[in-house]
RODO-2510 file (C-alpha; in nm, 4 decimals, decimal comma):
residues 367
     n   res          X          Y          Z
     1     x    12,1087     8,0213     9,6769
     2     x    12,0821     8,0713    10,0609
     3     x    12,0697     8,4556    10,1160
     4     x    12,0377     8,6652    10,4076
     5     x    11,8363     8,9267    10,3825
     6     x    11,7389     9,2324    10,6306
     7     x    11,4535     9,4933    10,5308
     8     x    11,5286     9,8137    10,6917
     9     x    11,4204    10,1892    10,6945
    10     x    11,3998    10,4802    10,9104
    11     x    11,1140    10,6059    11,0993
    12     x    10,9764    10,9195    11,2697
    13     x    10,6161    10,9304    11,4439
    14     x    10,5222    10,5712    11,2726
    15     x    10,2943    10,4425    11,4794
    16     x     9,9968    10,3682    11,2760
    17     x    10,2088    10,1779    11,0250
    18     x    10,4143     9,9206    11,2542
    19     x    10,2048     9,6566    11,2508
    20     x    10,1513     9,6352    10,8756
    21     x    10,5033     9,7227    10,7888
    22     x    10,6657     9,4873    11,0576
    23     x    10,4143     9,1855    10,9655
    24     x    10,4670     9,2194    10,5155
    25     x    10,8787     9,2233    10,6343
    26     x    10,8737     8,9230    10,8491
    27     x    11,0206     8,6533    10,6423
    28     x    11,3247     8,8283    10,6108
    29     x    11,6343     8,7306    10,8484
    30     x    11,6523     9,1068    11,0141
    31     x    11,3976     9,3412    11,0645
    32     x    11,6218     9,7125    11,1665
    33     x    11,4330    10,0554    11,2299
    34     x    11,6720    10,3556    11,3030
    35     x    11,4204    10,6009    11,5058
    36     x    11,4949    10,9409    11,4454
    37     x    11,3254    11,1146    11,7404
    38     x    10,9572    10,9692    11,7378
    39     x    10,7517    11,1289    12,0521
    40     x    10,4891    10,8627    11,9680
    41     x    10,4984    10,4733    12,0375
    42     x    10,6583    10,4213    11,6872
    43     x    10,9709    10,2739    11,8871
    44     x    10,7488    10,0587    12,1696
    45     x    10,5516     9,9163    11,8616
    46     x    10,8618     9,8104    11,6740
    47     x    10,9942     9,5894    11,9748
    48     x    10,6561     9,4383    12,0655
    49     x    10,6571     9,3149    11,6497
    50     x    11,0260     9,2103    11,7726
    51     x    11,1802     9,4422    11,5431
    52     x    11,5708     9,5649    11,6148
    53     x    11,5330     9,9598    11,7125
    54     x    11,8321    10,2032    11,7105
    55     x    11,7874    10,5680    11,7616
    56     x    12,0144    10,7898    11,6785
    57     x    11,9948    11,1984    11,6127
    58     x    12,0576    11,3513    11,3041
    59     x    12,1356    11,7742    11,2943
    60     x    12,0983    11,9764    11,0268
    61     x    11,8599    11,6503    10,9282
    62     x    11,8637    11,5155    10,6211
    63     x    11,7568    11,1780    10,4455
    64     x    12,0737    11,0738    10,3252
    65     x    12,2373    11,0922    10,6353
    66     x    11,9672    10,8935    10,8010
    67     x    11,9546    10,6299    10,5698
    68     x    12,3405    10,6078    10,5535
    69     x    12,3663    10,5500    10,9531
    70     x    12,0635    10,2984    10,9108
    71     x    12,2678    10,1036    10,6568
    72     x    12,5911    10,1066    10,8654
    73     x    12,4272     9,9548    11,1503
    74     x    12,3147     9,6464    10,9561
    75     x    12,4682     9,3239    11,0410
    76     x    12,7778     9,2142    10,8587
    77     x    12,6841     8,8676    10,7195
    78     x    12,3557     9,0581    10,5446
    79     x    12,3663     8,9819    10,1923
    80     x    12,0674     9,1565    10,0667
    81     x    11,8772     9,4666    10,2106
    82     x    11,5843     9,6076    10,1251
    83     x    11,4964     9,9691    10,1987
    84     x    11,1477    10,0314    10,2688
    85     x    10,9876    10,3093    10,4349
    86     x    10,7348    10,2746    10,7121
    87     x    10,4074    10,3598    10,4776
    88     x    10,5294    10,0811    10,2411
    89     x    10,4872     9,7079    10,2480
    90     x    10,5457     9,4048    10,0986
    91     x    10,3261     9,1500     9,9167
    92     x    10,3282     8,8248    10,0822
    93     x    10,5613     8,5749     9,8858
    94     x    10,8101     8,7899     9,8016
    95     x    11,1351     8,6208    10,0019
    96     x    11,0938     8,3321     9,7621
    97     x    11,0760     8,5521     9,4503
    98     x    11,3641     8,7254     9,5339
    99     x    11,5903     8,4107     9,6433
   100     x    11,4762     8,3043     9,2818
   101     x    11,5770     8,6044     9,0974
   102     x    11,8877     8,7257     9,2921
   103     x    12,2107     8,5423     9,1531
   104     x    12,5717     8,5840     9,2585
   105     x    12,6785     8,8358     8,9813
   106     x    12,3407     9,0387     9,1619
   107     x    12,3967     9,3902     9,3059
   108     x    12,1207     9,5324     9,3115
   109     x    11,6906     9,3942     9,2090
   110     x    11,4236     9,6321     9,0995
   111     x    11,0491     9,5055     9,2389
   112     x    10,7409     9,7241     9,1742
   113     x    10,6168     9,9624     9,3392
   114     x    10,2733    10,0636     9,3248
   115     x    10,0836    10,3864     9,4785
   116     x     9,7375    10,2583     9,6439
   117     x     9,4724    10,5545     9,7221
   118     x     9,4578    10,3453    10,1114
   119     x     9,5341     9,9986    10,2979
   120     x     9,1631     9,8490    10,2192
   121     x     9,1192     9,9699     9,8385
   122     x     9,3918     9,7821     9,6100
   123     x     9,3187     9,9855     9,3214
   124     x     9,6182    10,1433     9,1605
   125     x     9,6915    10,4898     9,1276
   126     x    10,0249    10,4776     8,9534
   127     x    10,3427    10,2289     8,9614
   128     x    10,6909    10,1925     8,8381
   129     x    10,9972     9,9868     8,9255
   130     x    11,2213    10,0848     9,2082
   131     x    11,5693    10,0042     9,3433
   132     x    11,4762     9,8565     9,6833
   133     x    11,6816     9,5288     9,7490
   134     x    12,0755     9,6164     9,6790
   135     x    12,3866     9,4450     9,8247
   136     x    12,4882     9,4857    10,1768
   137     x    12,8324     9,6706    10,0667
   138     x    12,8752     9,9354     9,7803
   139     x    12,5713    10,1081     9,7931
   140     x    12,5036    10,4686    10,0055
   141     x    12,2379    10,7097     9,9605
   142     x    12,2780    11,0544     9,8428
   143     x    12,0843    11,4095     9,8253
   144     x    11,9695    11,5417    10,1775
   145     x    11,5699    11,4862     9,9910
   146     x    11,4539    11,2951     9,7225
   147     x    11,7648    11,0656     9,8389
   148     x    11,9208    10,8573     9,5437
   149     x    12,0678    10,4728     9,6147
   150     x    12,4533    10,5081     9,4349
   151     x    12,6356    10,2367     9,3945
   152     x    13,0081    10,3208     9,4841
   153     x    13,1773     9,9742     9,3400
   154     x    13,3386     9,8785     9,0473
   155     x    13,0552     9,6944     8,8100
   156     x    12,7109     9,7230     8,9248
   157     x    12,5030     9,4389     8,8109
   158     x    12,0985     9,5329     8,8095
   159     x    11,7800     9,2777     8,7468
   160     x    11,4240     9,3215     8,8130
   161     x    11,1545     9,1531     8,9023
   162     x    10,8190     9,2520     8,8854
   163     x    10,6341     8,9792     9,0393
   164     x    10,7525     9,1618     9,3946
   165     x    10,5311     9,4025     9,4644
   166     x    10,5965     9,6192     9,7278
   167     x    10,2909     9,9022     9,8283
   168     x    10,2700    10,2304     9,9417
   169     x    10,0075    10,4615    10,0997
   170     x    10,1316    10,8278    10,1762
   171     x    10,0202    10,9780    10,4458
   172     x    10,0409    11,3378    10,3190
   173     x     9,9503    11,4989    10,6504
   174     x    10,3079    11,4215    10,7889
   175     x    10,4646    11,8015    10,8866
   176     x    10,8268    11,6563    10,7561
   177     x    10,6518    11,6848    10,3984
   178     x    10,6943    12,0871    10,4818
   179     x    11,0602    12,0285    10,5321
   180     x    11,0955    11,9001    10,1772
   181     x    11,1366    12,2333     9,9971
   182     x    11,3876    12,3967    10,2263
   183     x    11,5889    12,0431    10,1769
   184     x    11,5916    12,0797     9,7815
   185     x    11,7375    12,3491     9,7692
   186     x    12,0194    12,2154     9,9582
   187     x    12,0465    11,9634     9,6921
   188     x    12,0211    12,2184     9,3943
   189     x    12,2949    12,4337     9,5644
   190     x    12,4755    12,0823     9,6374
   191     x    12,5070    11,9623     9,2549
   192     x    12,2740    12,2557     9,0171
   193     x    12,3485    12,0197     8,6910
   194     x    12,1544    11,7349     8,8790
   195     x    11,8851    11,7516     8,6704
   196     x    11,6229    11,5570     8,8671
   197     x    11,6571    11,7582     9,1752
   198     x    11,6288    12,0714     8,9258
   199     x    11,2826    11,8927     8,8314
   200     x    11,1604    11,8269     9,1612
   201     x    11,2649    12,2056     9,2961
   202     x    11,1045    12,3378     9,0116
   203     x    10,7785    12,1660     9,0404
   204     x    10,7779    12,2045     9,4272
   205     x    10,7838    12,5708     9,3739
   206     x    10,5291    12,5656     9,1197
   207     x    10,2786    12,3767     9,4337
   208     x    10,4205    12,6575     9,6456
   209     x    10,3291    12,9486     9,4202
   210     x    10,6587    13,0332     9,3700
   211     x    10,5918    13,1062     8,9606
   212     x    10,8544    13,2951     8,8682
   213     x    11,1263    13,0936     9,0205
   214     x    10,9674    12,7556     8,9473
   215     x    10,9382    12,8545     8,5492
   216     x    11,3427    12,9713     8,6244
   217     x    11,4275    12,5928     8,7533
   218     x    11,1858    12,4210     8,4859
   219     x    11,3976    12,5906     8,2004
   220     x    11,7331    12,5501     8,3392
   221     x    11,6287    12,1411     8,3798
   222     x    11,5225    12,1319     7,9754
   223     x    11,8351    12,3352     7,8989
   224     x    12,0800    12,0827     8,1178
   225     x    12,2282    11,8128     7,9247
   226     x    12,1467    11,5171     8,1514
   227     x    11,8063    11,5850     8,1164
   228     x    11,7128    11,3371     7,8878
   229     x    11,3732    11,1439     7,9579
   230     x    11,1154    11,2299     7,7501
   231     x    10,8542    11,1582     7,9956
   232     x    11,0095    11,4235     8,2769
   233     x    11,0642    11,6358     8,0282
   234     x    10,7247    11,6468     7,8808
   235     x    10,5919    11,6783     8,2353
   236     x    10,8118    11,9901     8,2911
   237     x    10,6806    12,1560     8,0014
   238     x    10,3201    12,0976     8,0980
   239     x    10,4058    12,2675     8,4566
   240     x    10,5747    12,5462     8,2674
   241     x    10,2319    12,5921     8,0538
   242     x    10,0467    12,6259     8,4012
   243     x    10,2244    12,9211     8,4938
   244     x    10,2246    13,1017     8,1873
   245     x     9,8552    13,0736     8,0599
   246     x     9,9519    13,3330     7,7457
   247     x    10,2289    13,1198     7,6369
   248     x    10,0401    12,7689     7,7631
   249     x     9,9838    12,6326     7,3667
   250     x    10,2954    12,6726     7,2962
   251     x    10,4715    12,4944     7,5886
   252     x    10,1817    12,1868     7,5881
   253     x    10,2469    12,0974     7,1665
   254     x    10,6517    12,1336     7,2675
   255     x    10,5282    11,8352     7,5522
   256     x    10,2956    11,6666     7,3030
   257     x    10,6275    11,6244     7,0606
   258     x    10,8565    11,5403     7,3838
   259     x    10,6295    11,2458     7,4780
   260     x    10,3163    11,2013     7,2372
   261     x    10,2250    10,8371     7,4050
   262     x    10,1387    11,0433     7,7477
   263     x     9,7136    11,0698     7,7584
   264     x     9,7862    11,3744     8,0300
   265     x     9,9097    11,5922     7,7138
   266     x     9,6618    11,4975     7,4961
   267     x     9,4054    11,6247     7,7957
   268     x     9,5703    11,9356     7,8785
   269     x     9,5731    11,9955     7,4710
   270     x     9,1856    11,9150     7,4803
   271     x     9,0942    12,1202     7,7977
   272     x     9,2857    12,4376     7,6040
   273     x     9,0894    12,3823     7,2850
   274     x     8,7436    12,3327     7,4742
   275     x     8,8154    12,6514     7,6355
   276     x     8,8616    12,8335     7,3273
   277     x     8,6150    12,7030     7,1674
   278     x     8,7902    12,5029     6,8600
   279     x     8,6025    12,1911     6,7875
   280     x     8,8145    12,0753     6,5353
   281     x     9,1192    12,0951     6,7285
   282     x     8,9528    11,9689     7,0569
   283     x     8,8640    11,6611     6,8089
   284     x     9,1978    11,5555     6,7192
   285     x     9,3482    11,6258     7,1079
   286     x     9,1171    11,3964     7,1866
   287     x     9,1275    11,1000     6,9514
   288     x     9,4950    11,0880     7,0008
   289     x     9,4515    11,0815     7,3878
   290     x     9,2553    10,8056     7,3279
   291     x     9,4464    10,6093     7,0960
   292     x     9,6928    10,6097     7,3858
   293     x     9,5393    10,2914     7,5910
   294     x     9,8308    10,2689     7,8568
   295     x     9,9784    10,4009     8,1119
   296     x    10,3568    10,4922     8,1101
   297     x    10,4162    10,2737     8,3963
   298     x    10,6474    10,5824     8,5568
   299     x    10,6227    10,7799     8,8707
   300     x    10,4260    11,1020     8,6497
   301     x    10,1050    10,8944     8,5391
   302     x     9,8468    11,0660     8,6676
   303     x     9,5101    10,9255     8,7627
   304     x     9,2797    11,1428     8,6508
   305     x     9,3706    11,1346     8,2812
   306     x     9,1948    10,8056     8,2555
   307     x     8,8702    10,9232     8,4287
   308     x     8,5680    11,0348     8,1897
   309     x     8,6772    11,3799     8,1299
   310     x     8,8431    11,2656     7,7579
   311     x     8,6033    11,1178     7,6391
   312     x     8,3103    11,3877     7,7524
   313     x     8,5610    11,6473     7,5488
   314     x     8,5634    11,4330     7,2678
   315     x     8,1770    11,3527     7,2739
   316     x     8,1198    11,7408     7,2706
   317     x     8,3459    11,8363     7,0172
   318     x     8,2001    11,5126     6,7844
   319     x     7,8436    11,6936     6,8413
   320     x     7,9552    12,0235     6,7611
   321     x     8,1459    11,8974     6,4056
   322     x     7,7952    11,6676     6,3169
   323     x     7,9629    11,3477     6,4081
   324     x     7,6555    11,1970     6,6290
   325     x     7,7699    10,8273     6,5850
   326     x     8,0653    10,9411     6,7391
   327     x     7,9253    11,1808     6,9778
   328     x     7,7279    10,8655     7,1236
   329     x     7,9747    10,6715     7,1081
   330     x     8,2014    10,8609     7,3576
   331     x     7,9094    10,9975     7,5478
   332     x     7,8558    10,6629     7,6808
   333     x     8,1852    10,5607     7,7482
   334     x     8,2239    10,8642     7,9705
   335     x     7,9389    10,7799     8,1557
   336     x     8,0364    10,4356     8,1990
   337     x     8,3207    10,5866     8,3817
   338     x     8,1169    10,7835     8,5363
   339     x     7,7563    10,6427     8,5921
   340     x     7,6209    10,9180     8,9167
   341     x     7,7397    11,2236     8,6911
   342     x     7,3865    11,3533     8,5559
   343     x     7,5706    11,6299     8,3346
   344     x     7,6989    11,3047     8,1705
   345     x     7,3601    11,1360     8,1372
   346     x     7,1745    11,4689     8,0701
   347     x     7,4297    11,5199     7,7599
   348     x     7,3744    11,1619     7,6462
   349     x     7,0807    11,2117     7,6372
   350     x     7,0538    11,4806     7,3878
   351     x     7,3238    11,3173     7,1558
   352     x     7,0718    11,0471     7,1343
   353     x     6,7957    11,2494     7,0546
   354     x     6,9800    11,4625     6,8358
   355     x     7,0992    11,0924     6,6253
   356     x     6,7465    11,0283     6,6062
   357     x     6,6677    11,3450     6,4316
   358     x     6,9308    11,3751     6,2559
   359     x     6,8449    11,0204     6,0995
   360     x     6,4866    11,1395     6,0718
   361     x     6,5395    11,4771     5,8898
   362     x     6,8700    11,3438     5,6615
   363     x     7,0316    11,6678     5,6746
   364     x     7,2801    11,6380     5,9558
   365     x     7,1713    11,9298     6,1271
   366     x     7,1809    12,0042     6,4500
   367     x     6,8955    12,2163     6,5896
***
């Protein structure tokens, strides 16, 4: 079917992503940037890559609002728009993928989105699918932060397709990031039961060092009823466990039920029992963190759960129960993940040695 499609966003001090946003959107039939007060080139840039440029002002700011008055200025014969913001792009190829997944019944098309550590290095640090192509009418965006894509018609129809991949590198320097707290609880006051927001606010405070109140939010999110995905859930429990070190056991096996396929609960688990000592324990944490061999595919994976540090716990805690096969075993694996770490190579090491002698004296000792 013959579609046309605009990719649009809004913008604010952009200027080092233009060029690579502008170029990854060019296929599509409009290219729309509503600048929101840049004092940089952001706005020069756009029209050299002969993209359409509003500006508009929006006070008290929020994202919905933006976004809204981006969307309303979007040609009227659009059929398809895809939001993406200025640190995003798109893989090449994607117009035809869409055009071959989109159908008439179509409302909205969920691509994938996937976190890269910078431009240059393409490996992934976490992706999931997100709602970034929707119709031209029925949709608006809601929250002031954290803004949501509602649809506002009568039957939305959803697909996906996750052969368009559209990629993101945050620039985490940006001073708007500091507005993000003040803006959430805007939202909390705006709807408390939305349980996402009550998530976000929560663990925003918890970064903030605002313990008390973040534990406060956490427990009202696991108490609402529309807080139902395991996989948040879990990940509030394990922030809750943070902040209250005396009651931190307790909160990480209530996330180990809540979502047991997560390796980041099986590693906080194992970095509790390692610090207390408890071999045994630390064993188990860490054979079922391994057992778990992928990644949850949502926006909460995180990274460094599938670095070495698993498998070093598990290589100790097989030394300290006699299990030097198995101490070896995971001793090289975490090296392999790790192969300039000489605390890895120095511990090796003497699991080798102690294999050896424990093969050479037969009583499983270790000395």
């Amino acid at each position: 079917m013959s579609l046309k499609v605009a990719v649009y966003t809004i913008a604010l001090d952009e200027a080092a992503n233009v060029e690579r946003w502008a170029d990854s959107a060019v296929d599509a039939d409009y290219r729309m940037v509503v600048d929101t007060g840049s004092t940089d080139d952001t706005p020069a840039r756009l029209t050299a890559r002969a993209v359409t440029v509003h500006k508009i002002a929006i006070r008290p700011w929020r994202f919905d609002d933006a976004r809204n008055a981006a969307m309303a200025l979007l040609p009227d014969d659009v059929d398809v728009c895809c939001t993406m913001d200025m640190d995003r792009f798109l893989e090449p190829g994607w117009r035809q993928k869409l055009e071959a997944a989109w159908t008439s019944e179509t409302t909205a098309l969920y691509c994938q989105t996937i976190y890269r550590p910078s431009v240059d290095d393409p490996t992934p640090l976490r992706s999931w699918p997100t709602k970034n192509f929707h119709h031209r009418w029925g949709y608006r965006f809601a929250r002031p932060v954290h803004e949501a894509l509602v649809f506002t018609g009568e039957r939305e129809v959803t697909t996906s397709c996750a052969d368009i991949k559209m990629f993101e590198v945050q620039d985490h320097s940006k001073p708007t990031r500091s507005n993000y707290l003040p803006l959430m609880e805007v939202a909390h006051k705006e709807d408390p039961d939305d349980a996402q927001i009550c998530f976000w606010l929560g663990r925003d405070l918890m970064w903030a060092n605002q313990q008390d109140r973040a534990v406060e939010l956490l427990e009202r999110y696991l108490a609402l009823p529309t807080s139902t995905w395991g996989e948040e859930r879990s990940e509030a429990m394990r922030c809750i466990a943070r902040m209250r070190p005396e009651q931190r056991l307790a909160w990480l096996d209530k996330a180990r039920m809540e979502a047991p396929h997560r390796r980041e609960i099986w590693l906080d688990l194992a970095e509790e029992f390692h610090g207390k000592a408890d071999w045994l324990n630390l064993f188990w944490a860490c054979t079922n963190g391994i057992e778990n061999t992928h990644r949850t595919g949502s926006y909460l994976d995180d990274a460094n759960c599938w670095g070495f540090r698993l498998y070093d716990l598990a290589a100790i805690a097989s030394w300290h129960l006699n299990a030097m096969d198995r101490a070896v075993v995971w001793g090289q694996k975490a090296l392999e993940l790790d192969p300039a770490n000489q605390r890895l190579q120095s511990n090796l090491d003497f699991f080798l040695g102690g294999r050896v002698q424990e093969r050479t004296s037969g009583d499983g000792s270790k000395q």
